[in-house]
C-alpha positions as CSV (number, residue, x, y, z in Angstrom):
1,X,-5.5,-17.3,-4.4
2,X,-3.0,-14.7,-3.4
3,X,-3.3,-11.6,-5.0
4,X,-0.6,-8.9,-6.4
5,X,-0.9,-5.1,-6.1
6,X,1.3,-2.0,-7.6
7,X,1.9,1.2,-5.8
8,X,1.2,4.4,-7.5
9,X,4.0,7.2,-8.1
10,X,2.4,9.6,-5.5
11,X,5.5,11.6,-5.5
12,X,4.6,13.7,-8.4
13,X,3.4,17.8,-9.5
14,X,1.2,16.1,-11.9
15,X,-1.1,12.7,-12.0
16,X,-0.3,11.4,-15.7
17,X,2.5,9.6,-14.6
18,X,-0.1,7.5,-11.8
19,X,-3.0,7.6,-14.3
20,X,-0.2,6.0,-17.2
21,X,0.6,3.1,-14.4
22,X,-2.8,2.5,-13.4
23,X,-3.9,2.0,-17.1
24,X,-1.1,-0.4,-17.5
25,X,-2.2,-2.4,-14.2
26,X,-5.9,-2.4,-15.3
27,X,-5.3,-3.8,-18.5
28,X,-2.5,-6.2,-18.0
29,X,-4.0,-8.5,-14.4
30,X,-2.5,-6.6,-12.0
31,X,-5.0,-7.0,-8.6
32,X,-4.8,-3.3,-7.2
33,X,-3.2,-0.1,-7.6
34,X,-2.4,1.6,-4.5
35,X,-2.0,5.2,-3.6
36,X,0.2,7.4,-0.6
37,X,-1.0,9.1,1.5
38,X,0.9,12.5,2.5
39,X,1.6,16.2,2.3
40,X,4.4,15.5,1.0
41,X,8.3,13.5,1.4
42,X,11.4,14.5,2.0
43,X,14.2,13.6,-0.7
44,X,17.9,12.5,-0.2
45,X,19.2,15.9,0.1
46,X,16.3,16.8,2.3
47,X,14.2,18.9,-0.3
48,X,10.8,18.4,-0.3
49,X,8.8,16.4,-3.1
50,X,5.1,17.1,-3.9
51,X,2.8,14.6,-3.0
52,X,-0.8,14.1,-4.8
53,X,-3.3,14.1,-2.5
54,X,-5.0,10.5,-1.7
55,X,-8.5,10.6,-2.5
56,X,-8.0,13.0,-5.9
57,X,-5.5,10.8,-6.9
58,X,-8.1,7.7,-6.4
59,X,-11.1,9.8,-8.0
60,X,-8.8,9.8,-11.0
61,X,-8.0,6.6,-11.2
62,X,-11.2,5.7,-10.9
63,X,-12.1,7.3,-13.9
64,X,-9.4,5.9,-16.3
65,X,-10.0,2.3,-15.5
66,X,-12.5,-0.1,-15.6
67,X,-11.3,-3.5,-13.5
68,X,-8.2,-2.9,-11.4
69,X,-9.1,-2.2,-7.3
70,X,-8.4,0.9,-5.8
71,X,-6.2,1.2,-2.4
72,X,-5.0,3.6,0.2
73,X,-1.3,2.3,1.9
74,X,-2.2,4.0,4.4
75,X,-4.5,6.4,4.5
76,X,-3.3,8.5,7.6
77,X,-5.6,8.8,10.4
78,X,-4.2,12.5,12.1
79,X,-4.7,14.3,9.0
80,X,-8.3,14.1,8.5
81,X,-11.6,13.6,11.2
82,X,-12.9,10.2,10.9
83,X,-16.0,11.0,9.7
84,X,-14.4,13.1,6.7
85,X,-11.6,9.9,6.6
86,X,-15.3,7.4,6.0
87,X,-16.6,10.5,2.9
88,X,-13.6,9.9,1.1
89,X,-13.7,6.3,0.9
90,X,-17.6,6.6,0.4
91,X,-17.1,8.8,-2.5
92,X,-14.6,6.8,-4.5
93,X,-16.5,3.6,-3.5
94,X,-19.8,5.1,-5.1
95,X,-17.3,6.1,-8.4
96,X,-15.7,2.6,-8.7
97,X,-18.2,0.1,-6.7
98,X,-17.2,-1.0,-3.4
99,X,-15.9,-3.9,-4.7
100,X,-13.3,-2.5,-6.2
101,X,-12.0,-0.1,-3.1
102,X,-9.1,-1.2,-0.3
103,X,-9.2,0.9,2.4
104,X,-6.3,0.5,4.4
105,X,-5.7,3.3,7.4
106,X,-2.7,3.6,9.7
107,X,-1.5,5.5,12.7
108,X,1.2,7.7,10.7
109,X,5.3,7.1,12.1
110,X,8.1,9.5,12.9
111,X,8.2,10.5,9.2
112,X,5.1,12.0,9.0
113,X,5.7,14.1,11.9
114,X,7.7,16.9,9.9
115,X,4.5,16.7,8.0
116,X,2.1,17.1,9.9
117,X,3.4,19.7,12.2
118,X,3.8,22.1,8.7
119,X,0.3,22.4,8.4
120,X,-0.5,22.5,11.9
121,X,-1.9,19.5,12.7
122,X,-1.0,17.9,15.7
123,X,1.4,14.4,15.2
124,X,0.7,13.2,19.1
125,X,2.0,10.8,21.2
126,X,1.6,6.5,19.8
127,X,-1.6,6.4,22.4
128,X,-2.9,9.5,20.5
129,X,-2.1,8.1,17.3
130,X,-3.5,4.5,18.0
131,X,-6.5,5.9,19.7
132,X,-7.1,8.4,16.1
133,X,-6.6,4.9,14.2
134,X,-9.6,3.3,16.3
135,X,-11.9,6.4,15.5
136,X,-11.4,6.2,11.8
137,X,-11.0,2.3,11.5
138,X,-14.4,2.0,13.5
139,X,-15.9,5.2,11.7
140,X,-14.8,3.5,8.2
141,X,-15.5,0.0,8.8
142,X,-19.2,-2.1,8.0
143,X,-19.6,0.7,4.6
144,X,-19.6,-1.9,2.1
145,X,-15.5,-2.4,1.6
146,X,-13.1,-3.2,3.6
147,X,-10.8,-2.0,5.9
148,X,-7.4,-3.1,6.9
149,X,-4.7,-1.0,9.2
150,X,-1.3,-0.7,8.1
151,X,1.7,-0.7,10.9
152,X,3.6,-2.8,13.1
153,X,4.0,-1.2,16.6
154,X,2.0,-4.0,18.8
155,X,-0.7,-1.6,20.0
156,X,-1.0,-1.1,15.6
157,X,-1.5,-5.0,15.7
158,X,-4.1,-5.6,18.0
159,X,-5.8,-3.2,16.9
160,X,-6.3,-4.1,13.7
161,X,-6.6,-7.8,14.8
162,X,-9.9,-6.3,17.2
163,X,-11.4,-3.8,14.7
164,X,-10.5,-4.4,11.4
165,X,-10.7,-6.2,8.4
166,X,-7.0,-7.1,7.4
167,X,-3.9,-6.1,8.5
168,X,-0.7,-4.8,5.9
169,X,3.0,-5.3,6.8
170,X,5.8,-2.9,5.0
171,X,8.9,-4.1,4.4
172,X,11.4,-7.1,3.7
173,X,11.8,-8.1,7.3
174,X,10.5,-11.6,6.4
175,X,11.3,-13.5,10.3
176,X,8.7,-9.7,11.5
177,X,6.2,-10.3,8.7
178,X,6.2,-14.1,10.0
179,X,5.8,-14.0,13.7
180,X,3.5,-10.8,13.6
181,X,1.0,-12.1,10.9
182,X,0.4,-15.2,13.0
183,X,-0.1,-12.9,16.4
184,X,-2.5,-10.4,14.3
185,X,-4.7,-13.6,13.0
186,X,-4.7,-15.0,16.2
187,X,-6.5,-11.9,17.4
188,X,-8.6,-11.8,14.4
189,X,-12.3,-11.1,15.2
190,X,-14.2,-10.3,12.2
191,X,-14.5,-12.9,9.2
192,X,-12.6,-12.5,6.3
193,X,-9.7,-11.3,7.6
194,X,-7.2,-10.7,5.4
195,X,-3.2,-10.2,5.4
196,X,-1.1,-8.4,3.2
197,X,2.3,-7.5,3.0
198,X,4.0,-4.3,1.1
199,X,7.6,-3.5,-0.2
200,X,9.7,-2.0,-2.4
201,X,11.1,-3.7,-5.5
202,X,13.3,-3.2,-8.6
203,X,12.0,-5.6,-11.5
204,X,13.1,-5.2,-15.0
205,X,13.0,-8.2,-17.5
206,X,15.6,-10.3,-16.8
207,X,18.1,-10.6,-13.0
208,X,21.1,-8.7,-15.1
209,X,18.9,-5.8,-16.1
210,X,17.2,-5.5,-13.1
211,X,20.7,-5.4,-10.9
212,X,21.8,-2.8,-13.3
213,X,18.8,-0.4,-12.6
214,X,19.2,-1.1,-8.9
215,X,22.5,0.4,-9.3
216,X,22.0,3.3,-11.2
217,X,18.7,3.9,-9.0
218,X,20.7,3.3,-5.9
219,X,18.8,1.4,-4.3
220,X,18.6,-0.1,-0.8
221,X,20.2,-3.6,0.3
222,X,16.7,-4.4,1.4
223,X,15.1,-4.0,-1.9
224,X,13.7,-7.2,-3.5
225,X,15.9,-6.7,-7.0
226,X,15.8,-9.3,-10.0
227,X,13.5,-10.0,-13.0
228,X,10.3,-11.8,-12.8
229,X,11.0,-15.3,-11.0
230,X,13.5,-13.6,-9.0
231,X,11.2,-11.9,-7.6
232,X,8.2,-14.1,-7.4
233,X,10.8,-16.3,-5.8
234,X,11.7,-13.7,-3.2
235,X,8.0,-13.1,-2.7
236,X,6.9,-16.8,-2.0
237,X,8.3,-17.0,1.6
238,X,5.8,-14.0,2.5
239,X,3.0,-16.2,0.7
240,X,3.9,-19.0,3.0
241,X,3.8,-16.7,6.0
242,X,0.4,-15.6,5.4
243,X,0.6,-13.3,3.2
244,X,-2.8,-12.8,1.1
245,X,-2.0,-9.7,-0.9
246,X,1.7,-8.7,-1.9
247,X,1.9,-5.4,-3.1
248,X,4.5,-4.9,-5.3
249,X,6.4,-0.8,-4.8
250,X,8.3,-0.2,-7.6
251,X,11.5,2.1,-6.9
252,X,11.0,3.5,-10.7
253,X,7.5,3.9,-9.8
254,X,6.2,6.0,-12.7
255,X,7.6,3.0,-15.1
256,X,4.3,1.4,-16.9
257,X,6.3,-1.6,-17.8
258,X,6.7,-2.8,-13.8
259,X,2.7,-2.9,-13.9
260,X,3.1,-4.8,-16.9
261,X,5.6,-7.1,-15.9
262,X,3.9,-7.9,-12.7
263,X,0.4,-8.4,-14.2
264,X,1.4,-10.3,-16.9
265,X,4.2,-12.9,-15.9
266,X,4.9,-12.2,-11.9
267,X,1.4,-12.6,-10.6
268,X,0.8,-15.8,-12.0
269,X,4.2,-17.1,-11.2
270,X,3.2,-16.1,-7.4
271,X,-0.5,-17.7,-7.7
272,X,1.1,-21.2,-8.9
273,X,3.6,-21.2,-6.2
């Protein structure tokens, strides 16, 4: 059964707005919420925007729901030592269950460099990056939940296809998603081994209301837009590509109503397709 997932609005100087999503997703069938990892992300006019921090966010979430899974996408493997990477997950596993924690860890990309440099932490070469990912993905892995690496350079790949648990894909390039998900299972060693895909979306109730919002929200040409079948329509080619998870980024992502909307009507039009 494929499975349907909501990002969190990270992006924020206070939680409520996640914590009011999350409660939506928990109580309407929505899979997993999903939170960010940075220090924080550069808006259109190059300002900076606050950024919760990961595993606080999580540790609230856990708190304020009862069902839903919790996620990383992606936890980011040059900010923090493995072993303090592994506590984190540890912790909110002991809050929620480790049933109910996603632990997904990537190698970070050329936007997080401006990040990581502003709090002195060295951003590296890719071979530094992918050989911080294999520390924390083999530091993390065999606690109890697992652990999937976000990323699509090829070195990103086989290592998660060698180490990991799953592998996550972000963004529309459905032809990518399609020839990369069947290298990375190829190389799968470890059993389940699980594929997801990620990307941003602009859902509203109906394909006229939804185009509207993607207008006034400007959002990209890549951006899955429509209302519910639209979009579960636009989703099934992933599905058929391998996709196991499909989590679901709302552009308005402090909106309750997209958690509601995907819980309630666009998950199960995805799990009968």
């Amino acid at each position: 059964m494929t499975r349907v997932g909501i990002t969190l609005p990270s992006f924020r100087t206070t939680a409520e707005p996640a914590v009011a999503v999350a409660r939506a997703a928990d109580a309407s069938g929505v899979d997993a919420v999903f939170a960010y990892d940075h220090l924080f992300r550069r808006a259109a006019d190059g300002t900076r925007r606050p950024a919760l921090e990961m595993f606080a966010l999580l540790g609230a979430i856990a708190a304020e729901t009862s069902r839903v899974a919790l996620g990383s996408l992606v936890a980011r493997a040059t900010l923090r030592p493995a072993a303090t990477l592994a506590h984190g997950f540890d912790t909110v596993a002991r809050i929620t269950g480790p049933d109910r924690l996603l632990a997904t860890i990537g190698a970070g990309d050329s936007y997080s460099k401006a990040e990581n440099e502003s709090f002195g932490l060295p951003f590296g070469t890719m071979a530094d990056r992918v050989d911080a990912l294999r520390d924390a993905v083999v530091t993390t892995r065999d606690r109890g939940y697992p652990v999937w690496v976000g990323g699509d350079a090829g070195a990103v790949r086989a290592l998660a296809g060698f180490h990991a648990d799953g592998w996550n894909f972000w963004g529309a390039d459905l032809a990518r998603f399609r020839a990369h998900a069947a290298d990375v299972r190829a190389l799968a060693d470890r059993t389940p081994f699980t594929i997801s895909w990620g990307g941003l979306v602009v859902l509203a109730a109906d394909d006229d209301e939804a185009e509207a919002k993607a207008r006034r929200l400007g959002a990209a040409p890549d951006v899955i837009v429509g209302g519910p079948a639209r979009v579960a329509d636009a989703l099934a080619p992933y599905v058929d590509a391998g996709a196991e998870w499909l989590v679901i980024a709302p552009v308005d992502s402090s909106d309750p109503a997209n958690a509601v909307l995907v819980g309630e009507v666009v998950a199960p039009l995805v799990r009968r397709l």
